[in-house]
N, CA, C and O atoms as a GROMACS GRO file, in nm:
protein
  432
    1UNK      N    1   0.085  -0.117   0.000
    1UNK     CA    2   0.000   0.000   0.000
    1UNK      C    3   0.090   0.124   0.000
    1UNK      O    4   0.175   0.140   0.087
    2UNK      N    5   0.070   0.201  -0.090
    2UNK     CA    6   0.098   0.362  -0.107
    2UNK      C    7   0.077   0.477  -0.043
    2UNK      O    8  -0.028   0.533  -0.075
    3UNK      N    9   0.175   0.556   0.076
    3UNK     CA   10   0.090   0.636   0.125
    3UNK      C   11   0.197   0.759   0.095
    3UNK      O   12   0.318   0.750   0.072
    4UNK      N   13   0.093   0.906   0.104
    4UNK     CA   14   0.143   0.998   0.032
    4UNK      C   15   0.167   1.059   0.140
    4UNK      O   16   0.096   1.117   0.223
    5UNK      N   17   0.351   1.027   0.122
    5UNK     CA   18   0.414   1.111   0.267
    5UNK      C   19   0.388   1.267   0.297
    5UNK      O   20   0.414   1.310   0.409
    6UNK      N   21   0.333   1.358   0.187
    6UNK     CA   22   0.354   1.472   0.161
    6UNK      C   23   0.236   1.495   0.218
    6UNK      O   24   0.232   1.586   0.300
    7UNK      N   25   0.121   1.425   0.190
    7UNK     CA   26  -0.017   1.441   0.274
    7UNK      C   27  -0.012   1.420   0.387
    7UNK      O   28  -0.051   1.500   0.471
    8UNK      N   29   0.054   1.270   0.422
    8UNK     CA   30   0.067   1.261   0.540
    8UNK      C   31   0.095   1.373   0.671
    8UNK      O   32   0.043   1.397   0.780
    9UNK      N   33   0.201   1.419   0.596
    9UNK     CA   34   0.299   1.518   0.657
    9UNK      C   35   0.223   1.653   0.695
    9UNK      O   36   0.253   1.702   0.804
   10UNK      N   37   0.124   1.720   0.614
   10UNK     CA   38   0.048   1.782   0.588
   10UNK      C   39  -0.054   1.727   0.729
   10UNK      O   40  -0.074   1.793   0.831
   11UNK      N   41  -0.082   1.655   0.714
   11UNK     CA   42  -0.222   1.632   0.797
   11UNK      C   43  -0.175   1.635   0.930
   11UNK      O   44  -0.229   1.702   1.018
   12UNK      N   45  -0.050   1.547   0.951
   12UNK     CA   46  -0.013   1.526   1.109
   12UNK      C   47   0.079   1.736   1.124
   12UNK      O   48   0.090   1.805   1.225
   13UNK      N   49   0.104   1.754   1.039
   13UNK     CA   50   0.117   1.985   1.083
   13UNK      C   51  -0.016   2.039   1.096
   13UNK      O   52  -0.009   2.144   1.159
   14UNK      N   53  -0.129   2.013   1.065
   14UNK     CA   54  -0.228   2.048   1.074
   14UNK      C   55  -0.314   2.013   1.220
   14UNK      O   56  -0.387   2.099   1.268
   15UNK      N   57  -0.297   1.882   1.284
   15UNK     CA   58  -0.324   1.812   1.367
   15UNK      C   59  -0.190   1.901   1.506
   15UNK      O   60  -0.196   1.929   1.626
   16UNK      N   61  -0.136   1.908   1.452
   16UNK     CA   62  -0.015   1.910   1.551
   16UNK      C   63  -0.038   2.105   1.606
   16UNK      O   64  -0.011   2.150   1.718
   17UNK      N   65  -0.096   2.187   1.485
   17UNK     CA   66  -0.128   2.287   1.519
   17UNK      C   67  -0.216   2.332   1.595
   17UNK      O   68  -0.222   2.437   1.657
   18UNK      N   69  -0.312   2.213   1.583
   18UNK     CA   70  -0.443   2.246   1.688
   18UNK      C   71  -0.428   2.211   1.789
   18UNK      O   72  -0.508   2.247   1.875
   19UNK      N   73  -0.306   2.116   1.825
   19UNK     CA   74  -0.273   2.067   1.963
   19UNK      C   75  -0.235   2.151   2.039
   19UNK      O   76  -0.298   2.161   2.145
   20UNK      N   77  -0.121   2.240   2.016
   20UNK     CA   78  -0.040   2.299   2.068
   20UNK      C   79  -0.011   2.452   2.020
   20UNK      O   80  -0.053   2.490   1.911
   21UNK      N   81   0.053   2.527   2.094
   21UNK     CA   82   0.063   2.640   2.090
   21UNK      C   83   0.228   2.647   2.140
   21UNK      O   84   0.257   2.630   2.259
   22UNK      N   85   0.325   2.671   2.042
   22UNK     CA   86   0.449   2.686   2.018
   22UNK      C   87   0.513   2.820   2.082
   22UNK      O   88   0.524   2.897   1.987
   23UNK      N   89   0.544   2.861   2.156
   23UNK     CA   90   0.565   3.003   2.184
   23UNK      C   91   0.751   3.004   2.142
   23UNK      O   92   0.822   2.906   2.163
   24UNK      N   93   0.795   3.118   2.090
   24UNK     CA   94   0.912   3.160   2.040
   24UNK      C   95   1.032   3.119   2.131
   24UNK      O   96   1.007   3.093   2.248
   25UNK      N   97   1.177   3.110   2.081
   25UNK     CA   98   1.258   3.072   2.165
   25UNK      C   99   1.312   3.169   2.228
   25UNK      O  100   1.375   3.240   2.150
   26UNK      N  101   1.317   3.220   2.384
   26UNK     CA  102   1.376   3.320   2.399
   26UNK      C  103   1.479   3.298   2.522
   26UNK      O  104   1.467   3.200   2.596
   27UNK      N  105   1.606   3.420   2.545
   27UNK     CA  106   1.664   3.406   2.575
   27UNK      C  107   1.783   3.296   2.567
   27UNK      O  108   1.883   3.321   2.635
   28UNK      N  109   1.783   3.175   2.490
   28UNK     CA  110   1.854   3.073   2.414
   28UNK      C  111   1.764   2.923   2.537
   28UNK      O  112   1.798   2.810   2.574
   29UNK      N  113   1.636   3.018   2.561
   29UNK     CA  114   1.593   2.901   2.660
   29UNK      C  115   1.527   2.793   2.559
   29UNK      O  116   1.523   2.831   2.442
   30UNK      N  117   1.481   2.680   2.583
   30UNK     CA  118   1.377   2.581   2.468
   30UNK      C  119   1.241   2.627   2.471
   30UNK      O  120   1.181   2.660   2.574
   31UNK      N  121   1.181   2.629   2.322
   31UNK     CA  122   1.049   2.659   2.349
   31UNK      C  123   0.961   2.596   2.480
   31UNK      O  124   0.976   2.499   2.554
   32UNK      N  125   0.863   2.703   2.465
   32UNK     CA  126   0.772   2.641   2.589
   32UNK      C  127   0.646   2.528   2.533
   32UNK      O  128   0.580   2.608   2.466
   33UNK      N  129   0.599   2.442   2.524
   33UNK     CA  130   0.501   2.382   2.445
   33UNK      C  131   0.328   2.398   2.597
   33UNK      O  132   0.295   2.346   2.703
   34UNK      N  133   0.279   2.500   2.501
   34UNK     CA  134   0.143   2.431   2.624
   34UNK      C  135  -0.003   2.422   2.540
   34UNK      O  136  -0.007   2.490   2.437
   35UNK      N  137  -0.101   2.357   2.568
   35UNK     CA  138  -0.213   2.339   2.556
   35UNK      C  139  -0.254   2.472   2.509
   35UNK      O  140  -0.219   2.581   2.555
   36UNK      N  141  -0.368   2.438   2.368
   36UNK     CA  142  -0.457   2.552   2.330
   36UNK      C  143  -0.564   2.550   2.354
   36UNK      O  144  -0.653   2.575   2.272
   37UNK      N  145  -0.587   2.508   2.516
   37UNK     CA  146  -0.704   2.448   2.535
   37UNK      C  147  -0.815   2.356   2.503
   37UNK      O  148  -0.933   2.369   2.537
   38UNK      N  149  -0.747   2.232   2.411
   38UNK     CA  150  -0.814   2.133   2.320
   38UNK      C  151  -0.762   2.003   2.386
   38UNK      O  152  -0.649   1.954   2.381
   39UNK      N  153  -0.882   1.956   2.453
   39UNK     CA  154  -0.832   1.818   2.527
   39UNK      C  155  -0.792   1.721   2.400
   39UNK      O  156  -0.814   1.752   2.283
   40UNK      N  157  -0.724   1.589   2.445
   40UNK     CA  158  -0.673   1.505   2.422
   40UNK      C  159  -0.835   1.437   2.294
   40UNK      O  160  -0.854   1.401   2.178
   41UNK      N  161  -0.883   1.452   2.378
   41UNK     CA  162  -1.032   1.374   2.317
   41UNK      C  163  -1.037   1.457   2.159
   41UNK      O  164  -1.021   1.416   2.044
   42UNK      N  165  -1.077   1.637   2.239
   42UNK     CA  166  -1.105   1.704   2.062
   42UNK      C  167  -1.013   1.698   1.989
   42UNK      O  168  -1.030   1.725   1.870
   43UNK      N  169  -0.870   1.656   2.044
   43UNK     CA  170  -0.767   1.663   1.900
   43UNK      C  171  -0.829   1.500   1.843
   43UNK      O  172  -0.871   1.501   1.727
   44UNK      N  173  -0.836   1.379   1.912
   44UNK     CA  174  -0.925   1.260   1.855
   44UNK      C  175  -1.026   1.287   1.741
   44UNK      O  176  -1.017   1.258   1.622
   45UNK      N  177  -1.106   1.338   1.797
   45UNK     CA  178  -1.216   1.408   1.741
   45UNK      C  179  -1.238   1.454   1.637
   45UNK      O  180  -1.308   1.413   1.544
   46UNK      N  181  -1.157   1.570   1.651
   46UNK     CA  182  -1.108   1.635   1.501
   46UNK      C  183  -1.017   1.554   1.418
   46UNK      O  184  -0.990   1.617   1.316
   47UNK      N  185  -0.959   1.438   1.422
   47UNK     CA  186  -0.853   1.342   1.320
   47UNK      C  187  -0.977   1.284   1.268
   47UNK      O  188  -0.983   1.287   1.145
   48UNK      N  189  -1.060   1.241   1.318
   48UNK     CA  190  -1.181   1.120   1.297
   48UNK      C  191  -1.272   1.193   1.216
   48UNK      O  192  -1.321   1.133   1.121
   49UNK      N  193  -1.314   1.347   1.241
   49UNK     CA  194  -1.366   1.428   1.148
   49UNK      C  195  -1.312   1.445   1.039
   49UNK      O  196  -1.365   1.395   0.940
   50UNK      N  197  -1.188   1.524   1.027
   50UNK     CA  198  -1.122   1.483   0.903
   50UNK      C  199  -1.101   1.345   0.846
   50UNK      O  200  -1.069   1.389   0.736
   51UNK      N  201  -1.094   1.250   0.834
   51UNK     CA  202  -1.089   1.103   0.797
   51UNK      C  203  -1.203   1.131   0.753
   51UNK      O  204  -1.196   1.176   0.639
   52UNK      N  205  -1.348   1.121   0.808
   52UNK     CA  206  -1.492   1.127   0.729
   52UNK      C  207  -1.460   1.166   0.587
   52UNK      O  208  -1.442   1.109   0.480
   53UNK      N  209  -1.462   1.366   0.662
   53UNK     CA  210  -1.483   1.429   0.559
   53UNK      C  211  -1.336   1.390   0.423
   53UNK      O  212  -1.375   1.430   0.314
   54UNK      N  213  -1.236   1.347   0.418
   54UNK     CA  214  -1.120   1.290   0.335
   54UNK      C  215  -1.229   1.178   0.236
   54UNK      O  216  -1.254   1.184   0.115
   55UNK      N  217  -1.280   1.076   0.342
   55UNK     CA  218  -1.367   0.969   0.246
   55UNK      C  219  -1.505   1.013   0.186
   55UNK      O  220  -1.578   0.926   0.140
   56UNK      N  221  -1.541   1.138   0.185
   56UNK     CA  222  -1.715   1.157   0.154
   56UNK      C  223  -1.610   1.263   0.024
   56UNK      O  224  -1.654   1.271  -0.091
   57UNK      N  225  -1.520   1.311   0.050
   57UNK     CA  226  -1.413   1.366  -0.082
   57UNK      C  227  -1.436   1.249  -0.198
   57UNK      O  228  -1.507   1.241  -0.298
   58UNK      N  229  -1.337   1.161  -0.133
   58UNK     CA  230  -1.286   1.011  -0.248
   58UNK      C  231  -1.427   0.986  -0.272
   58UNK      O  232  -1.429   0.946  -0.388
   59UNK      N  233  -1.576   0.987  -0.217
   59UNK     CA  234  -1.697   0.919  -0.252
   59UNK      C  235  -1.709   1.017  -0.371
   59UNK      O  236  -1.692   0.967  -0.482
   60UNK      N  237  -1.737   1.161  -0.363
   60UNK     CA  238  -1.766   1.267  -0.458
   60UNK      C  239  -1.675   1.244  -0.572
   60UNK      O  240  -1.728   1.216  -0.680
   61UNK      N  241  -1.568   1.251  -0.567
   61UNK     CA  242  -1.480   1.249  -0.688
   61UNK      C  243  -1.483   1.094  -0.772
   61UNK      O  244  -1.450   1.083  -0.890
   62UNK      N  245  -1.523   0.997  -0.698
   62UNK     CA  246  -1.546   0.912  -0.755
   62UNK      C  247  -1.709   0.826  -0.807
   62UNK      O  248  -1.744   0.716  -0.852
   63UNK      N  249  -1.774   0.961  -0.765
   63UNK     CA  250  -1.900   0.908  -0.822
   63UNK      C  251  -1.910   1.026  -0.986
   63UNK      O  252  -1.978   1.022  -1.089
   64UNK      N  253  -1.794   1.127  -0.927
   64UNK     CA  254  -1.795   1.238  -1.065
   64UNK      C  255  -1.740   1.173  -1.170
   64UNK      O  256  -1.773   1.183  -1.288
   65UNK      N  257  -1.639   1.097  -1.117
   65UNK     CA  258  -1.551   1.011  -1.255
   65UNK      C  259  -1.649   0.926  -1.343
   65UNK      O  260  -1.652   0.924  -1.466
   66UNK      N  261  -1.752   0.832  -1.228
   66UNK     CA  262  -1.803   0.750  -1.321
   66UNK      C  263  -1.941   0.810  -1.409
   66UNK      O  264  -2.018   0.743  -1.478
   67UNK      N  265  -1.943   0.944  -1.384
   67UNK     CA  266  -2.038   1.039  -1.486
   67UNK      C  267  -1.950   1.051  -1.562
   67UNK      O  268  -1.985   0.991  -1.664
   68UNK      N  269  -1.833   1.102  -1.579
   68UNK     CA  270  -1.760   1.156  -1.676
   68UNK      C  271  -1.681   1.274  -1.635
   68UNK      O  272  -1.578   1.285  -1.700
   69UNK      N  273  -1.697   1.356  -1.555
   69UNK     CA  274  -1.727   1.467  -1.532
   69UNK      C  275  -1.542   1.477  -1.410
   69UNK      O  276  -1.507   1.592  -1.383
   70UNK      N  277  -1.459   1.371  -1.360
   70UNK     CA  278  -1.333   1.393  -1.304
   70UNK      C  279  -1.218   1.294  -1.435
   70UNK      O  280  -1.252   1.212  -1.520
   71UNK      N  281  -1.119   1.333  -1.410
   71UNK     CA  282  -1.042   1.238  -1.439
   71UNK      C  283  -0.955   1.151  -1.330
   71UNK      O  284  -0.918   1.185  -1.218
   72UNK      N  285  -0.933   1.030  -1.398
   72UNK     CA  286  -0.854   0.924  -1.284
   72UNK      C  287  -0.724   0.954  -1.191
   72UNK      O  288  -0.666   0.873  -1.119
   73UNK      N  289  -0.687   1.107  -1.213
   73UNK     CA  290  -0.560   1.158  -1.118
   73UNK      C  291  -0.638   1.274  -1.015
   73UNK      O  292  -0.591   1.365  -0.947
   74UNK      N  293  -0.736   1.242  -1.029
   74UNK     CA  294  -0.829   1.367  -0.968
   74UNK      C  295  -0.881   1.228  -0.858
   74UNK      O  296  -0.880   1.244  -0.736
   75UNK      N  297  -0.917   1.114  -0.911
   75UNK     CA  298  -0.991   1.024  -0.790
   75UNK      C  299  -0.864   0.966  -0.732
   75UNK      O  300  -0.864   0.941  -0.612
   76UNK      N  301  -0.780   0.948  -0.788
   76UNK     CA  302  -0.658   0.886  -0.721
   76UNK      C  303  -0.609   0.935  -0.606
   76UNK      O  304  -0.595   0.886  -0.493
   77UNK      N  305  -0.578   1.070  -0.668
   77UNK     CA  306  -0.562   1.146  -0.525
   77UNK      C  307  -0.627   1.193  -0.410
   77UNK      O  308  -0.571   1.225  -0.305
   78UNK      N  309  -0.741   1.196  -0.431
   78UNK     CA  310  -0.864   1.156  -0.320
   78UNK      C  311  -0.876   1.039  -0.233
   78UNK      O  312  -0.896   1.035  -0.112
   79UNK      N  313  -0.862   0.952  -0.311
   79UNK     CA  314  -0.871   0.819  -0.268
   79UNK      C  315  -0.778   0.748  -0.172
   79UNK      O  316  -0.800   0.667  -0.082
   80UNK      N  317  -0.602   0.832  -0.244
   80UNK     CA  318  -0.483   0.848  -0.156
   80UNK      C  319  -0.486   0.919  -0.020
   80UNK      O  320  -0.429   0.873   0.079
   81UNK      N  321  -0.559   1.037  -0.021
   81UNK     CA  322  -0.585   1.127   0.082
   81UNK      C  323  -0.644   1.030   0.193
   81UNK      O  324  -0.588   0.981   0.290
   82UNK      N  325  -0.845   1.012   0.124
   82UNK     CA  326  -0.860   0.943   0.245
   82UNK      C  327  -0.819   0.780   0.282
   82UNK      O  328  -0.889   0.714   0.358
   83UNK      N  329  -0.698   0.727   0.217
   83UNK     CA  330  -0.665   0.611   0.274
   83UNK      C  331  -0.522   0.665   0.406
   83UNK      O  332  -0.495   0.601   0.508
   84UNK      N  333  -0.467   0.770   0.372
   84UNK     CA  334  -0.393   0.817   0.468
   84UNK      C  335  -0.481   0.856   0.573
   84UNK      O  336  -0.492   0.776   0.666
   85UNK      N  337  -0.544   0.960   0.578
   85UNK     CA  338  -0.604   0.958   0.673
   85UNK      C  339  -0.658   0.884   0.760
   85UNK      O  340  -0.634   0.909   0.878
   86UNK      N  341  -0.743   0.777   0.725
   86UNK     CA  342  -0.760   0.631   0.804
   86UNK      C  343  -0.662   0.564   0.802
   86UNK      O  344  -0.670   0.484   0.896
   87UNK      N  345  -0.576   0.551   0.749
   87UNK     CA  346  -0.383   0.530   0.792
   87UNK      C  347  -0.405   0.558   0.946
   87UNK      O  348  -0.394   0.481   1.041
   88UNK      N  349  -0.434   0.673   0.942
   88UNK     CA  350  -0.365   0.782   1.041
   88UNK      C  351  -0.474   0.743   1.192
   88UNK      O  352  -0.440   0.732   1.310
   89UNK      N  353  -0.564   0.734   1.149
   89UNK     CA  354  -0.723   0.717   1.263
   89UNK      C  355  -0.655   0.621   1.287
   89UNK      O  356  -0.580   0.667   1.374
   90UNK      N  357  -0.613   0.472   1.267
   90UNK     CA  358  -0.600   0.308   1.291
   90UNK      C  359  -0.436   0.393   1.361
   90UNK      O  360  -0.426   0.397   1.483
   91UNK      N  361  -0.364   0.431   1.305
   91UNK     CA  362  -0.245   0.419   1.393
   91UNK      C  363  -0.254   0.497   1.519
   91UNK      O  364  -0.185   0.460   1.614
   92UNK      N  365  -0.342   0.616   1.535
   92UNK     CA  366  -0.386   0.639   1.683
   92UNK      C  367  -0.449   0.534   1.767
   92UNK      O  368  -0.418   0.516   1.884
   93UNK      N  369  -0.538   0.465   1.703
   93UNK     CA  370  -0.602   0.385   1.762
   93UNK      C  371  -0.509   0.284   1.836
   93UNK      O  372  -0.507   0.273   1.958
   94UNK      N  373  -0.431   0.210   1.749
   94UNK     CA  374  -0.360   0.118   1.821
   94UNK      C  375  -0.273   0.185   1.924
   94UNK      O  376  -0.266   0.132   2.034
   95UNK      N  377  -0.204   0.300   1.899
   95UNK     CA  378  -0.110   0.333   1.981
   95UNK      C  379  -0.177   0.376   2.154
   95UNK      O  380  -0.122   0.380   2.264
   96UNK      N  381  -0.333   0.407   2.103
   96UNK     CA  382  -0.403   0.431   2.237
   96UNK      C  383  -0.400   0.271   2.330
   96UNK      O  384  -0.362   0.244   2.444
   97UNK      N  385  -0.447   0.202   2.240
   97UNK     CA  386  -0.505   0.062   2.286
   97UNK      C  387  -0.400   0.014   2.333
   97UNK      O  388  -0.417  -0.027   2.448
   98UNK      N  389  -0.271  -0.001   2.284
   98UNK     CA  390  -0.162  -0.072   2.340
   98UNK      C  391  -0.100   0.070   2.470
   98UNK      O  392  -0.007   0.035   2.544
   99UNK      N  393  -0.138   0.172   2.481
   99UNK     CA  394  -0.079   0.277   2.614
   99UNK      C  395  -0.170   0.215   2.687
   99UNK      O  396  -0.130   0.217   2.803
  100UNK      N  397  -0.288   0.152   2.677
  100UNK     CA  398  -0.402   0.152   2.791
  100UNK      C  399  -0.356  -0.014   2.811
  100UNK      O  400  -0.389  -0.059   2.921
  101UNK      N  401  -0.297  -0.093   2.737
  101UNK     CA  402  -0.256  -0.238   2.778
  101UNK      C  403  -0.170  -0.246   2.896
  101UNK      O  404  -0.186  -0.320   2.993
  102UNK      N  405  -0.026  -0.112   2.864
  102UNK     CA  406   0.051  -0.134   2.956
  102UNK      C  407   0.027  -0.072   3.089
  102UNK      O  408   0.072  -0.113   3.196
  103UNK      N  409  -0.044   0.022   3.073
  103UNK     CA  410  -0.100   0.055   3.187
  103UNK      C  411  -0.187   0.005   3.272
  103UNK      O  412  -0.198   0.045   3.388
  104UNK      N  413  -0.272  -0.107   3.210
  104UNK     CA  414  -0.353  -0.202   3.320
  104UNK      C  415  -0.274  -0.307   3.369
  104UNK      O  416  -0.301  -0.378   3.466
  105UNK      N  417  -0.150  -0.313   3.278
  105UNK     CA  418  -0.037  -0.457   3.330
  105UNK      C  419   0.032  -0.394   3.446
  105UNK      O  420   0.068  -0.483   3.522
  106UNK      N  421   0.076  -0.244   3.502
  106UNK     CA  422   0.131  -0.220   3.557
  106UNK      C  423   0.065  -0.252   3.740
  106UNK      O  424  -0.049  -0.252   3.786
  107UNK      N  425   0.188  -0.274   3.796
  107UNK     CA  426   0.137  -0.316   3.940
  107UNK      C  427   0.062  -0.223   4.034
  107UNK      O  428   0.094  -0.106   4.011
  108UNK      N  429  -0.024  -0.233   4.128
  108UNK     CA  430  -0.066  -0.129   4.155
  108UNK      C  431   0.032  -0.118   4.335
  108UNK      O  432   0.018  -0.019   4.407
   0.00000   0.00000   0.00000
Protein backbone atom coordinates (compact mmCIF):
# COMPACT_ATOMS: atom_id res chain seq x y z
CA UNK A 1 0.00 0.00 0.00
CA UNK A 2 0.98 3.62 -1.07
CA UNK A 3 0.90 6.36 1.25
CA UNK A 4 1.43 9.98 0.32
CA UNK A 5 4.14 11.11 2.67
CA UNK A 6 3.54 14.72 1.61
CA UNK A 7 -0.17 14.41 2.74
CA UNK A 8 0.67 12.61 5.40
CA UNK A 9 2.99 15.18 6.57
CA UNK A 10 0.48 17.82 5.88
CA UNK A 11 -2.22 16.32 7.97
CA UNK A 12 -0.13 15.26 11.09
CA UNK A 13 1.17 19.85 10.83
CA UNK A 14 -2.28 20.48 10.74
CA UNK A 15 -3.25 18.12 13.67
CA UNK A 16 -0.15 19.10 15.51
CA UNK A 17 -1.28 22.87 15.19
CA UNK A 18 -4.43 22.46 16.88
CA UNK A 19 -2.73 20.67 19.63
CA UNK A 20 -0.40 22.99 20.68
CA UNK A 21 0.63 26.40 20.90
CA UNK A 22 4.49 26.86 20.18
CA UNK A 23 5.65 30.03 21.83
CA UNK A 24 9.12 31.60 20.40
CA UNK A 25 12.58 30.72 21.65
CA UNK A 26 13.76 33.20 23.99
CA UNK A 27 16.64 34.05 25.75
CA UNK A 28 18.54 30.73 24.14
CA UNK A 29 15.93 29.01 26.60
CA UNK A 30 13.77 25.81 24.68
CA UNK A 31 10.49 26.59 23.49
CA UNK A 32 7.72 26.41 25.89
CA UNK A 33 5.01 23.82 24.45
CA UNK A 34 1.43 24.31 26.24
CA UNK A 35 -2.13 23.39 25.56
CA UNK A 36 -4.57 25.52 23.30
CA UNK A 37 -7.04 24.48 25.35
CA UNK A 38 -8.14 21.33 23.20
CA UNK A 39 -8.32 18.18 25.27
CA UNK A 40 -6.73 15.05 24.22
CA UNK A 41 -10.32 13.74 23.17
CA UNK A 42 -11.05 17.04 20.62
CA UNK A 43 -7.67 16.63 19.00
CA UNK A 44 -9.25 12.60 18.55
CA UNK A 45 -12.16 14.08 17.41
CA UNK A 46 -11.08 16.35 15.01
CA UNK A 47 -8.53 13.42 13.20
CA UNK A 48 -11.81 11.20 12.97
CA UNK A 49 -13.66 14.28 11.48
CA UNK A 50 -11.22 14.83 9.03
CA UNK A 51 -10.89 11.03 7.97
CA UNK A 52 -14.92 11.27 7.29
CA UNK A 53 -14.83 14.29 5.59
CA UNK A 54 -11.20 12.90 3.35
CA UNK A 55 -13.67 9.69 2.46
CA UNK A 56 -17.15 11.57 1.54
CA UNK A 57 -14.13 13.66 -0.82
CA UNK A 58 -12.86 10.11 -2.48
CA UNK A 59 -16.97 9.19 -2.52
CA UNK A 60 -17.66 12.67 -4.58
CA UNK A 61 -14.79 12.49 -6.88
CA UNK A 62 -15.46 9.12 -7.55
CA UNK A 63 -19.00 9.08 -8.22
CA UNK A 64 -17.95 12.38 -10.65
CA UNK A 65 -15.51 10.11 -12.55
CA UNK A 66 -18.03 7.50 -13.21
CA UNK A 67 -20.38 10.39 -14.86
CA UNK A 68 -17.60 11.56 -16.77
CA UNK A 69 -17.27 14.67 -15.32
CA UNK A 70 -13.33 13.93 -13.04
CA UNK A 71 -10.42 12.38 -14.39
CA UNK A 72 -8.54 9.24 -12.84
CA UNK A 73 -5.60 11.58 -11.18
CA UNK A 74 -8.29 13.67 -9.68
CA UNK A 75 -9.92 10.24 -7.90
CA UNK A 76 -6.58 8.86 -7.21
CA UNK A 77 -5.62 11.46 -5.25
CA UNK A 78 -8.64 11.56 -3.20
CA UNK A 79 -8.71 8.19 -2.68
CA UNK A 80 -4.83 8.48 -1.56
CA UNK A 81 -5.85 11.27 0.82
CA UNK A 82 -8.60 9.43 2.45
CA UNK A 83 -6.65 6.11 2.74
CA UNK A 84 -3.93 8.17 4.69
CA UNK A 85 -6.04 9.58 6.73
CA UNK A 86 -7.60 6.31 8.04
CA UNK A 87 -3.83 5.30 7.92
CA UNK A 88 -3.65 7.82 10.41
CA UNK A 89 -7.23 7.17 12.63
CA UNK A 90 -6.00 3.07 12.91
CA UNK A 91 -2.45 4.19 13.93
CA UNK A 92 -3.86 6.39 16.83
CA UNK A 93 -6.02 3.85 17.62
CA UNK A 94 -3.60 1.18 18.21
CA UNK A 95 -1.10 3.33 19.81
CA UNK A 96 -4.03 4.31 22.37
CA UNK A 97 -5.05 0.62 22.86
CA UNK A 98 -1.62 -0.72 23.40
CA UNK A 99 -0.79 2.77 26.14
CA UNK A 100 -4.02 1.52 27.91
CA UNK A 101 -2.56 -2.38 27.78
CA UNK A 102 0.51 -1.34 29.56
CA UNK A 103 -1.00 0.55 31.87
CA UNK A 104 -3.53 -2.02 33.20
CA UNK A 105 -0.37 -4.57 33.30
CA UNK A 106 1.31 -2.20 35.57
CA UNK A 107 1.37 -3.16 39.40
CA UNK A 108 -0.66 -1.29 41.55
Amino acid sequence: MAINIGSALSQYNAAAKRAIDVSPVENNKPARVTPAGETFADLIKDVVEDAVVANKESEKVSMKAITGNADMREVAIAVANAEVSLQTVLTVRDKVVSAYQQIIKMPV
